[in-house]
C-alpha positions as MATLAB code, in Angstrom:
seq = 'XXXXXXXXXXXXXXXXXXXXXXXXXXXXXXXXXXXXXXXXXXXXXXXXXXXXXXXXXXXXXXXXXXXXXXXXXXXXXXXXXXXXXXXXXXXXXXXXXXXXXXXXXXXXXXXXXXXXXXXXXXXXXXXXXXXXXXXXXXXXXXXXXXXXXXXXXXXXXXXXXXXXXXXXXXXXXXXXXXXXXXXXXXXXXXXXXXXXXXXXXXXXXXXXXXXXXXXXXXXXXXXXXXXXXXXX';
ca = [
       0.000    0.000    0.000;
       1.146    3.823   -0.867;
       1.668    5.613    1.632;
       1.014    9.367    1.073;
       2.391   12.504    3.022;
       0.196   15.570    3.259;
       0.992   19.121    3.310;
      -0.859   22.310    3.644;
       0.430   25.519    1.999;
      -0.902   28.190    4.322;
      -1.070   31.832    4.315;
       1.288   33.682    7.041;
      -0.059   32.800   10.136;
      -2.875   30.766   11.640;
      -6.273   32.932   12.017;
      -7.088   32.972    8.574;
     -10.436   33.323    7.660;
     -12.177   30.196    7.210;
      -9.517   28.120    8.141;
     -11.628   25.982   11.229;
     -13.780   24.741    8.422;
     -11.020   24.083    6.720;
      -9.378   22.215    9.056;
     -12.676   20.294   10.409;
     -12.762   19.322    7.009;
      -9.691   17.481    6.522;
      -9.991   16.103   10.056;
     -12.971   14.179    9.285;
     -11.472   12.796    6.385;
      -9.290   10.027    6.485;
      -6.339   12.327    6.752;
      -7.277   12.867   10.232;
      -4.615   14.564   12.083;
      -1.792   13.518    9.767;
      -0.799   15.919    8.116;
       1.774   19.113    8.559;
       0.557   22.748    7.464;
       2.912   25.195    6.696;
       2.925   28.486    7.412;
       4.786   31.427    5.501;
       7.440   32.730    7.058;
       7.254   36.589    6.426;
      10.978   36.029    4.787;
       9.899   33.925    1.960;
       7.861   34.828   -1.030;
       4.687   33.318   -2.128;
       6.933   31.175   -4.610;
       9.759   30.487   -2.740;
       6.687   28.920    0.643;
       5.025   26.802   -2.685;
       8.119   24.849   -3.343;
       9.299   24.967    0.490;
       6.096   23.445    1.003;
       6.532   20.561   -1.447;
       9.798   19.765   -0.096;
       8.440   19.496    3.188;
       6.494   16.774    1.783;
       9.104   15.037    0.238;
      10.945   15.493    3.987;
       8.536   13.144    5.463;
       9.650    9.953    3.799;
       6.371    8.924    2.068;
       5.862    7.504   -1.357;
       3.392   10.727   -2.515;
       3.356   14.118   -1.361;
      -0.512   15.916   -1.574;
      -0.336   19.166   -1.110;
      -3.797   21.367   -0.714;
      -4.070   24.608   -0.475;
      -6.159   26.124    2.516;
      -9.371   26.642    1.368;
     -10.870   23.503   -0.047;
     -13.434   20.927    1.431;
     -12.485   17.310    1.428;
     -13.655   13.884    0.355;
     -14.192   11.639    3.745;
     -12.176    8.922    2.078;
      -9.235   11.455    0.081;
      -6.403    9.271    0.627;
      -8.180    5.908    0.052;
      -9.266    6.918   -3.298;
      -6.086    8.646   -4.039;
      -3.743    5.467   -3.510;
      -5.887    3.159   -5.302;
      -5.948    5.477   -8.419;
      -5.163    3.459  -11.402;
      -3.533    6.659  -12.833;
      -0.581    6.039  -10.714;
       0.418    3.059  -12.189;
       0.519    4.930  -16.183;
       3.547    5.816  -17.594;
       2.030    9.314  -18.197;
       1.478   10.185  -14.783;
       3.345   13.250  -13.641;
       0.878   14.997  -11.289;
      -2.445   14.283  -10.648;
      -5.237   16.731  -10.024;
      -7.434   15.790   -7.139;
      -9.512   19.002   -7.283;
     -11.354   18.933  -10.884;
     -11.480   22.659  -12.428;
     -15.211   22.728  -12.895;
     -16.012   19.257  -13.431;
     -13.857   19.101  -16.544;
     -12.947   14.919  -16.271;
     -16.601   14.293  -16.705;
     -19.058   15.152  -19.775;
     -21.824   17.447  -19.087;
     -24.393   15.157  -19.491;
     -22.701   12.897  -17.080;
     -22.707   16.556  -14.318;
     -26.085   17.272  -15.291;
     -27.559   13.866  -14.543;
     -25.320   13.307  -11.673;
     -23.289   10.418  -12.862;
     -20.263    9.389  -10.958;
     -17.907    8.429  -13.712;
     -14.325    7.585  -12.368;
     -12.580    8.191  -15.617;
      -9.353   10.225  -15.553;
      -8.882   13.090  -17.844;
      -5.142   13.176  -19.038;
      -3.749   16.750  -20.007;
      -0.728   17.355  -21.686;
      -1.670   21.124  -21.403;
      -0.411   23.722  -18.247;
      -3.377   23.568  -16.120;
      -4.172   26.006  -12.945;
      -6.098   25.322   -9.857;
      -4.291   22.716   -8.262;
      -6.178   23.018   -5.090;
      -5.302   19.517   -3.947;
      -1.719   18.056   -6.265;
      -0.571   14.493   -5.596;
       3.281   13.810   -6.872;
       5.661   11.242   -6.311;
       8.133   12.166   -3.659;
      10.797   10.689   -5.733;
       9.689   13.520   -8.327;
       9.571   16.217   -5.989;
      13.399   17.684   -6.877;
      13.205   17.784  -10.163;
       9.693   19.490  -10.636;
      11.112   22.232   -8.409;
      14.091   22.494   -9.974;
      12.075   23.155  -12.949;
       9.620   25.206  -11.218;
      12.323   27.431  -10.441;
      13.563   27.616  -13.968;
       9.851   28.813  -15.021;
       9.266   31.407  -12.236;
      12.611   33.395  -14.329;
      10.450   34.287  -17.007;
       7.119   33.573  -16.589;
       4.791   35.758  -14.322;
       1.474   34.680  -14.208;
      -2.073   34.788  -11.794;
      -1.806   31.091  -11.191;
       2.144   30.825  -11.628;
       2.457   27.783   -9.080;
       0.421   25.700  -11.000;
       1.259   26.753  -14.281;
       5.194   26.716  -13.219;
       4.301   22.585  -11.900;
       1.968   21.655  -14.907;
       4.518   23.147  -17.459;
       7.638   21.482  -16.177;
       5.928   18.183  -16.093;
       4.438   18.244  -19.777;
       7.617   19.240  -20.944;
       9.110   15.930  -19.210;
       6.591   14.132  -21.733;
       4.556   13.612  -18.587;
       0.774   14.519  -18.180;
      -1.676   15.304  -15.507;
      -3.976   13.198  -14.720;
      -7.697   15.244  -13.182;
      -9.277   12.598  -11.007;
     -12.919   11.860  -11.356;
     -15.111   12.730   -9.321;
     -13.630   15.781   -7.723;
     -12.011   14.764   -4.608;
     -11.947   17.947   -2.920;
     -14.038   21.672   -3.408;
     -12.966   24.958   -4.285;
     -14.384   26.534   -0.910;
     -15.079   29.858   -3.425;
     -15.985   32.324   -0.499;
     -13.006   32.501    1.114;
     -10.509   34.996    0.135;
      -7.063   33.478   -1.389;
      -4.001   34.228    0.340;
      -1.615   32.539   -2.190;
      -0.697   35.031   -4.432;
      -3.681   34.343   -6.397;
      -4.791   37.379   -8.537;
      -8.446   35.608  -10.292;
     -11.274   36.886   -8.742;
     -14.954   36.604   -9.491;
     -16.013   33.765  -11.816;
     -12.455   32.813  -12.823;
     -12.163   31.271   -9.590;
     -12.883   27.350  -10.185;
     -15.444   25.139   -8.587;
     -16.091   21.653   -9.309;
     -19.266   22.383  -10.997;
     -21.264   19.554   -8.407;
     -18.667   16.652   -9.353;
     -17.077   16.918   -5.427;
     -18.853   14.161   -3.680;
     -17.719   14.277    0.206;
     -18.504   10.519    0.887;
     -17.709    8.874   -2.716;
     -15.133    5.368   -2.326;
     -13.310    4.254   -4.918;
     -15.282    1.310   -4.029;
     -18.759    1.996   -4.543;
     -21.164    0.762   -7.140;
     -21.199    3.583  -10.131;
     -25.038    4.316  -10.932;
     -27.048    6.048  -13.144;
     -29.237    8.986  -12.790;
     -32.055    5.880  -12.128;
     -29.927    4.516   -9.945;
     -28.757    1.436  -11.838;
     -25.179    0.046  -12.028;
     -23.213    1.298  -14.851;
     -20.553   -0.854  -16.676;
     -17.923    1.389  -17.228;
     -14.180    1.718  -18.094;
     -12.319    3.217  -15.186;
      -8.669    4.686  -15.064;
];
């Protein structure tokens, strides 16, 4: 069995709004109180606290590093779902996307019926909103290394993501975006990442985030019935 390390990049200091449900949130997952937040220190930039964040991760000696950002909801049973992905056995795999950007991994008749439809969507485009990234520790190094690299001549409203997603497709890896969305884009609370979208740039899983899905449960359709489907 994996075993996965999580990480919280944080804002400054603790008392930031929203953070409790935050918090209560991962608590009641299967995460429970395992995991580290980090705080940034008021001597490191935005940039520099993303990749000390990561490598904090990596510090911890596990086989994955996920790293969330502090203002998402979470999936009761995150980490179960996450190391029995089948995505992290492909070849492509570079990062995978637990939070899905607006329900993008499933089709909209499959969101607007309410179909859970574990299918991953693979991207061999940048992507932003990595509100919940799951990497191989043993990759951790060499995507910031090449994070780095991007941040000298890129500038961007989403440069963490973009620097990650960039650096990996250029590897010849992808991203995988699990389905359904494992985690929520808690929309109401302010970033305090460096973030400069506001209003309805800012992502939401578009009703694909189910808190109490298992990679284990029967897929139905919107009449309830079993589906036979191809899963990955």
């Amino acid at each position: 069995m994996r075993s996965v390390a999580v990480v919280v990049q944080a804002c400054p200091a603790p008392g930031r709004p929203g953070w409790e449900q935050v918090r209560a949130a991962i608590e009641a997952s299967d995460i429970g109180y395992n995991y580290r937040v980090c705080f940034q220190s008021p001597n490191r930039t935005i940039r520099e606290h993303f990749l000390d964040t990561l490598r904090s991760g990596a510090s911890l000696g596990r086989d994955l590093v996920l790293r969330l950002e502090d203002d998402v909801d979470v999936n009761q049973y995150i980490l179960e779902n996450l190391v029995n992905w089948p995505a992290l056995d492909d070849d492509r795999f570079g990062l995978g996307w637990a939070f899905d950007p607006g329900g993008s991994a499933q089709s909209g008749f499959d969101r607007k019926h309410r179909r859970v439809v574990p299918a991953t969507r693979w991207s061999r485009k940048p992507l932003a909103y990595a509100q919940g990234v799951l990497l191989y520790t043993r990759d951790v190094d060499w995507i910031c290394a090449g994070c780095e690299r991007w941040f000298q001549t890129h500038d961007s409203p989403c440069a963490q993501d973009m620097a990650m997603t960039a650096t990996v497709t250029e590897a010849g890896k992808s991203i995988a975006v699990h389905s359904p969305s494992l985690l929520e884009h808690l929309t109401a609370l302010p970033s305090t990442l460096g973030h400069n979208h506001v209003g309805n740039r800012v992502a939401h899983s578009n009703g694909t985030f189910l808190r109490t899905w298992r990679r284990s449960d029967p897929v139905l359709d919107r009449h309830g019935r079993p589906l036979t489907l191809r899963t990955g």
